[in-house]
N, C-alpha and C positions, 0 to 999 in steps of 0.2 A: 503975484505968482499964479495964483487960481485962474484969475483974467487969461493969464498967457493958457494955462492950460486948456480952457473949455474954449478957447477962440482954438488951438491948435486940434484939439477933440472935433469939433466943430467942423473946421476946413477939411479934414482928412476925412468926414463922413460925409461929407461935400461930392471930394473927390472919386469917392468911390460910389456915389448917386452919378458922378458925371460919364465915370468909367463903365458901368452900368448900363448907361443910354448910348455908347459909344458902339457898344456892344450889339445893343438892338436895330441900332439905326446900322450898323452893319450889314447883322442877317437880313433886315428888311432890303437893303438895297444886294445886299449875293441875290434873294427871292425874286428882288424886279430883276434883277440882269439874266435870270436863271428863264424866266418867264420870257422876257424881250426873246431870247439867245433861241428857245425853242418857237415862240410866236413866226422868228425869221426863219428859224428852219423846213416849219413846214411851206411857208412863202417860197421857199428856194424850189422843196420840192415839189410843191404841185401850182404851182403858178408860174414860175420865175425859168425852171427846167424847159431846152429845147424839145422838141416831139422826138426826135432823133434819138436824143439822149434817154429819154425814158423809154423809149421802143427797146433799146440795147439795154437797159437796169431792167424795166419789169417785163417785157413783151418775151421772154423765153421761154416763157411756161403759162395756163391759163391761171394757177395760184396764185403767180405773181400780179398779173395782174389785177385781178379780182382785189388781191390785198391792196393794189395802189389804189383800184380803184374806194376802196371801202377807205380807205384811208384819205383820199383828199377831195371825194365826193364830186367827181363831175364825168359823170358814164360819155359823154360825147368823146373825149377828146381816150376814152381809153377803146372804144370803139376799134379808132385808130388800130392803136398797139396789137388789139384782138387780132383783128383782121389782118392786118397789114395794107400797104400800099394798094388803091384801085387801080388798075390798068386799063 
């Protein structure tokens, strides 16, 4: 009877060692999907984004630009947006 019980004792602190790690290994992968999920965001917007499109999001104002620009580091292509089209 004692047998049964510390094997039963046993398993259930097992279980909750396993529940535990289930837990972790959890948040650890929401943290990678959280990390992927923003890595591709900014990929969308400042690499992946048509010229066009961001001219019409940031090019309305010179703050907004300045922000995109600050924000995805490459002055050439916000030039563009600054200025607008050469004729």
């Amino acid at each position: 009877m004692s047998s049964c019980l510390i094997l039963g004792v046993s398993s259930f602190m097992g279980g909750c060692a396993a529940v535990e790690t289930y837990k972790i290994s959890g948040a650890v992968k929401a943290q990678d999907a959280a990390d992927i999920f923003l890595r591709d965001g900014e990929f969308v917007v400042c690499r992946a984004s048509s010229v066009g499109a961001v001219k019409r999001r940031y090019g309305t104002s010179i703050e907004r630009a300045i922000a995109y620009n600050d924000f995805c580091h490459h002055a050439s292509r916000m030039e563009d947006v600054i200025k607008g089209p050469q004729n």
